[in-house]
N, C-alpha and C positions, 0 to 999 in steps of 0.2 A: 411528398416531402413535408418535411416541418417546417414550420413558419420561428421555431426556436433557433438558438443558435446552440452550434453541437458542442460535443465534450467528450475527451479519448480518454481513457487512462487502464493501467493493468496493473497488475499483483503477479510476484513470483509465485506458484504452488508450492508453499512450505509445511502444508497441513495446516492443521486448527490454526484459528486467528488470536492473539492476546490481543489486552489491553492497547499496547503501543499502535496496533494493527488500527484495532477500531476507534480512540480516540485520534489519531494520528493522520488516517486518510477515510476508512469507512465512515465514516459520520458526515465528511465533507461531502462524498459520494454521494450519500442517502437524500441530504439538502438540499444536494443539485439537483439530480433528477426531477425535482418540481417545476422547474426554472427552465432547465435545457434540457435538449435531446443529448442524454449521455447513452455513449457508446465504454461497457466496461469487459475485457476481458481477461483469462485466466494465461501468463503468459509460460505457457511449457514451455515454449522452446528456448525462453530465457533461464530457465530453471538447471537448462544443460552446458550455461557457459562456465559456470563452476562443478557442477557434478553430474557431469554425462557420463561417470565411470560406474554409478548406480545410479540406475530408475526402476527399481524393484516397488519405490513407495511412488511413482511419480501422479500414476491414475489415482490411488485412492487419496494423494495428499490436495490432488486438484478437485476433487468430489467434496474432500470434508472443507474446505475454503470455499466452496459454493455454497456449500450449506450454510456456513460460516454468514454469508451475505446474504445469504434469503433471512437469516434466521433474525436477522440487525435491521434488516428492513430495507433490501435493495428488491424491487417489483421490476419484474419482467414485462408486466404492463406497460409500465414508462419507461425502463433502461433496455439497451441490446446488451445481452449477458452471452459471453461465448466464450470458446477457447481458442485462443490464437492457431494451433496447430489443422484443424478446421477449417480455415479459411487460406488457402493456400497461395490465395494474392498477396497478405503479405511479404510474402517469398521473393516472388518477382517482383514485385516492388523495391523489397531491399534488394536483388540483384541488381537491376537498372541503376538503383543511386548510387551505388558502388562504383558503378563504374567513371561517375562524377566527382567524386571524393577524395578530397587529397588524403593521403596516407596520414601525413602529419595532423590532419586535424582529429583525427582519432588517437594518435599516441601525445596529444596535448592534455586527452581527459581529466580532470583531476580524479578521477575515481578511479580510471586506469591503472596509474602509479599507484594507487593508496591501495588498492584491492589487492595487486599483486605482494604488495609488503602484509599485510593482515593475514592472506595465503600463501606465503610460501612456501609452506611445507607440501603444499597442492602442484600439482600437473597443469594449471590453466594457463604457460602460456601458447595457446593457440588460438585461431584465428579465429573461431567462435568470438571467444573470449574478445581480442582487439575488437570486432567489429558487433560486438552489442549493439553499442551507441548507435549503429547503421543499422539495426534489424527494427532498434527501438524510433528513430524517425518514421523508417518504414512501416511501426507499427500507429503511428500516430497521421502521418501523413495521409495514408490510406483511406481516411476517414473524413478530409480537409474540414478539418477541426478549428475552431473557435480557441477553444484553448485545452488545457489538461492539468485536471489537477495533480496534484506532484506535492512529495516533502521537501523542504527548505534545500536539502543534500541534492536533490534533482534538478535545480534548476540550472545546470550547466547543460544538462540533458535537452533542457527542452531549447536553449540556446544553440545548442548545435544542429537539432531539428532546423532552427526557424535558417542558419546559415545553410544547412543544405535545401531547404525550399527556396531562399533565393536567389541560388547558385543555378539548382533548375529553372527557375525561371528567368535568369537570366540568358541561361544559353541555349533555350528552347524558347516558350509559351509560357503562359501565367494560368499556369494549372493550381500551384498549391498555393491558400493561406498562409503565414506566419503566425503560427499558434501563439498564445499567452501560456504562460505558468502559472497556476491561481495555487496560492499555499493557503493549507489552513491554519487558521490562527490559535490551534490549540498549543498548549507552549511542551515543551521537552516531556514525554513520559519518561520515568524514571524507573529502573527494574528494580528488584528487592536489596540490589548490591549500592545502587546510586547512581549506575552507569548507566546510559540508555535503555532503554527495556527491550530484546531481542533474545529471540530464540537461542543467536551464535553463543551468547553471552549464558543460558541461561539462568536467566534472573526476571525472565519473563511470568504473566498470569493467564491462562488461556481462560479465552470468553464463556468457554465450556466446560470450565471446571464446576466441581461441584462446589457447594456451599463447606466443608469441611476443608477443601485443600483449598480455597480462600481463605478462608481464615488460616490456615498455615502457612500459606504465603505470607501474606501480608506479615505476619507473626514474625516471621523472619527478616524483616525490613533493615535497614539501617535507618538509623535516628541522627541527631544529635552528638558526634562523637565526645563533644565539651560536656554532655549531661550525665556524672557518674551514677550521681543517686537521684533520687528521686525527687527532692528537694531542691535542686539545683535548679536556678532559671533554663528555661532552653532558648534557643534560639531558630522559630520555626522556618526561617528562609535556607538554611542550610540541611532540611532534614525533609527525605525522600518522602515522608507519611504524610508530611504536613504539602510538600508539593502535587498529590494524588487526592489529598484532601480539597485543596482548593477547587478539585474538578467535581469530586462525588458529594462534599459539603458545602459545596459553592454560598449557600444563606447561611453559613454557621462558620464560616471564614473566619471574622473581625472575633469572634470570641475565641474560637481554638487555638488563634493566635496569641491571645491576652491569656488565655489559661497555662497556656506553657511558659511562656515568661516569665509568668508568674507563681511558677509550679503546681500551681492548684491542679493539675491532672497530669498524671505518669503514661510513660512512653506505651504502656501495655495496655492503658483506658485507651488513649487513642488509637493505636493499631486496632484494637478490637471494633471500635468504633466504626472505623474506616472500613474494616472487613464488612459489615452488616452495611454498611451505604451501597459500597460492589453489590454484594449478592443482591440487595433488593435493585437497586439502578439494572441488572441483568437476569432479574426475573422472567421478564416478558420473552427475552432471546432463550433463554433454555428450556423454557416452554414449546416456543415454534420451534427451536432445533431438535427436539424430540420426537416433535411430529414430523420433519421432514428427514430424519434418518431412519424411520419406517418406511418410508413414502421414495423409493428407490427413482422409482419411473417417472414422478414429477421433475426431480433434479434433471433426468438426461432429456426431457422432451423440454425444457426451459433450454437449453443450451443447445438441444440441434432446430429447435427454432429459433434461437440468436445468431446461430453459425449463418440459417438461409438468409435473415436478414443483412447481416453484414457483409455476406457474400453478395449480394443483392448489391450494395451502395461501393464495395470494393473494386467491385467488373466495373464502377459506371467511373472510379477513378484512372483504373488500369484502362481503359480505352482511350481516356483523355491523354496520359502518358506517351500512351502508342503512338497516338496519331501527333503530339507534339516532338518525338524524338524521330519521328517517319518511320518507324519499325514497320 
């Protein structure tokens, strides 16, 4: 056992990872691993509580997101990397708590209600669907975890985690921790449109784009709507380039600022600008991801020796469970 304290976290398989992905949680991920025993996996079987009517892409969209994380700098060395589906305890895991779980505290979710308006032209409401929230403790729990890093939007998640671990251990044994939620402090990525940067949306920039359709991305940005000509002051706290700036020009900040203001540089110097700080900041990753989408059988012997691992520390939760519930 490690003398660290752990760390749970997962990713839907949505294929390639953009920008939002990896400033947003993989970088946070990357950090920890030095620190704690993180435990990270690929969550299939959450991928099906909105679109279990096709899984035509589901294997190869969990393949290239692994790649996605080797390629950003997530080591096997020090993380357990795995697929949730794999590891079959947390199945019965979330069985069991289920059966402790008020019904209400699941249709409280705030993501519950919001998700189902966002989709409604979709088929999700089922039971999948309601009891995420319940798959997802049980994906956490499983682990008795320290904490889990999570985006700001999660952290109702990881509060309903910590109310169902003290509900079990109230009416059994003090089997589970109370995980933490660690967010990262990276601030809002923004897609080419303004709005969040996601896939649903897209207005996203995948990590693995080439150098050409970054620079078309970005190209395509929203600026400044108040800036007609070029001449015109801008105003950079409202304008998507300059908020993407402050992360890939982080030391040239205080002037890119003072240059638009002052119009001394047009919208299309700096979007170009910006492009060339991406592409070289993502040098290094499209380098290793070319050599691990050669490299077939590195990917699955990484992840079916993350599955034994995890499997491994899962059996020693599920037994604690058992013998607390008198099964």
């Amino acid at each position: 056992m490690s003398a660290k304290r752990r760390l749970v976290s997962g990713m839907r398989p949505t294929g390639r990872l953009h920008l939002g992905n990896w400033l947003g949680a993989l970088k946070l991920w990357i950090n920890l691993q030095e620190e704690y025993e993180t435990f990270y996996f690929v969550a299939d079987w959450h991928a099906l509580t909105t679109g279990y009517e096709d899984t035509s892409q589901l294997r190869e969209n969990r393949r290239q997101m692994v790649i996605d994380w080797l390629a950003a700098g997530l080591d096997p060395a020090q993380s357990v990397i795995f697929v949730q589906s794999d590891v079959k305890e947390h199945a019965e895991l979330h069985l069991l708590l289920s059966m402790i779980t008020p019904l209400g505290w699941l249709e409280r979710m705030p993501t519950y209600k919001e998700i189902l308006r966002e989709l409604e032209a979709r088929q999700i409401s089922t039971y999948g669907f309601l009891g995420y929230p319940m798959l997802q403790a049980a994906d956490i729990l499983i682990y008795r975890p320290y904490g889990v890093p999570v985006g700001e939007d999660q952290l109702p998640h990881v509060e309903f985690t910590r109310e169902v671990a003290r509900r079990f251990n109230h009416l059994y044994e003090p089997v589970f921790p109370e995980p933490e939620g660690l967010v990262s402090e990276t601030p809002r990525v923004p897609g080419i449109d303004g709005r969040r940067m996601s896939k649903s949306f897209g207005n996203h920039i995948e990590l693995a784009s080439p150098p050409d359709v970054i620079r078309e991305r970005v190209g395509q940005m929203i600026t400044d709507p108040a800036r007609v000509r070029r001449t015109d002051p801008g105003h950079p706290e409202v304008c998507s380039v300059f908020a993407l700036a402050r992360i890939f020009r982080a030391t040239e900040t205080d002037g890119i600022r003072e240059d638009c203001e002052h119009a001394r540089v047009g919208c299309v110097d700096c979007k170009a600008a910006l492009a060339e700080a991406i592409i070289e900041a993502l040098r290094p990753f499209r380098q290793r991801r070319q050599e691990l989408e050669r490299d077939e059988l590195t990917v699955e012997k990484i992840l079916r020796e993350g599955a034994e691992r995890a499997r491994a520390e899962a059996a020693v939760t599920l037994r604690r469970v058992r013998e607390a519930m008198r099964l």
